[in-house]
N, C-alpha and C positions, 0 to 999 in steps of 0.2 A: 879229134878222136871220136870217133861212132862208135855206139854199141850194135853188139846183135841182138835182135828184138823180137819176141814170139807174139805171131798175132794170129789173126781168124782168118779165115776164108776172105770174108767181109771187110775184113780190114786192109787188106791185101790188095783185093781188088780197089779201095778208095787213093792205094798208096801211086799204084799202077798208072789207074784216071786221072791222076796227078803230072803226071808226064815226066814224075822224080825217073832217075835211075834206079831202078832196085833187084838186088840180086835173093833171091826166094829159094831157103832150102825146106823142103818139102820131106819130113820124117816121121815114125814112128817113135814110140816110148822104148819099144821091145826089139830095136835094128841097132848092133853093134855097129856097124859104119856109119852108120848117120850118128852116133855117138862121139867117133872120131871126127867126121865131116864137122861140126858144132865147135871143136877145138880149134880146128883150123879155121874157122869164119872168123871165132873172136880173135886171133893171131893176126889176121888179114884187116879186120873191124878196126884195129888199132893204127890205120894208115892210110884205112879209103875216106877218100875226098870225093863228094859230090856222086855215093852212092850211097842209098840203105841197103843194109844186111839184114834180113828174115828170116825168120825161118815158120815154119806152119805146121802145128800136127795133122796130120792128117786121122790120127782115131779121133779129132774133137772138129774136122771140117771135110768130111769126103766129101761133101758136093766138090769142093772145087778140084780133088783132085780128077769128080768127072772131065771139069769144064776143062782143064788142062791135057787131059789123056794119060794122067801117071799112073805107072802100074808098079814099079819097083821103085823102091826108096833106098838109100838116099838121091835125091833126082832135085836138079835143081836149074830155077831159070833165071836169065839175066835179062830182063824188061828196060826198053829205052824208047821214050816219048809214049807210051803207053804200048807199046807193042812186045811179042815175044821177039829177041836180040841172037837168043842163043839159048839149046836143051841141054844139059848134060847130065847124064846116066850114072848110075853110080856116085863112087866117093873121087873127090877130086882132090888132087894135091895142091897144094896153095902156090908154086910155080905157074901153072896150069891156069888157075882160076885167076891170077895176076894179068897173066898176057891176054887172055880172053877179056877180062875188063879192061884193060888197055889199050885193044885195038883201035 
C-alpha cells in the first residue's frame, strides 16, 4: 500500500530523475476539484504497485508549475523513466486514472 505524499517542486523533480514511476497532482489550497482529485489518489494509493502518488501545491512551488506549463488545476502528470507519460487537465475519475496507469 502507498501513500499520497505532498512534496516541493524540488522534491518532485528528485523523485522524476529517479526514473521511479510517479503520478504528480498539481493543486491549490483554495480549488474544490483538486479537493476531490486528493480523495481519489488515496482510494487508487491503496493499490498502486510500482508507482508514487504526489501531489504539489502550487501556492508554495510555482516555479515548477512554470517548468511544466500548468495553468489550471487540478492538472496532473504521470512521469516514466524520467519523462512526462501523459497530461491530464482537470479532475480525473479514478477509472480513468487506472487505465492510463495501466497502459
Amino acid at each position: 500500500m502507498t501513500e499520497v505524499k505532498q512534496v516541493t517542486g524540488a522534491e518532485l523533480e528528485e523523485l522524476v530523475a529517479s526514473g521511479k514511476r510517479v503520478l504528480a497532482d498539481f493543486f491549490l489550497d483554495n480549488c474544490g476539484p483538486c479537493k476531490m482529485q486528493k480523495v481519489i489518489l488515496k482510494e487508487m494509493a491503496k493499490n498502486a504497485e510500482n508507482l508514487d502518488i504526489v501531489t504539489v501545491n502550487l501556492g508554495q512551488s510555482a516555479e515548477i508549475a512554470k517548468n511544466y506549463e500548468i495553468g489550471t488545476v487540478p492538472y496532473l502528470i504521470l512521469f516514466e523513466q524520467g519523462q512526462v507519460k501523459e497530461r491530464m487537465l482537470g479532475m480525473q475519475q479514478k477509472a480513468m486514472l487506472l487505465e492510463i496507469i495501466n497502459e
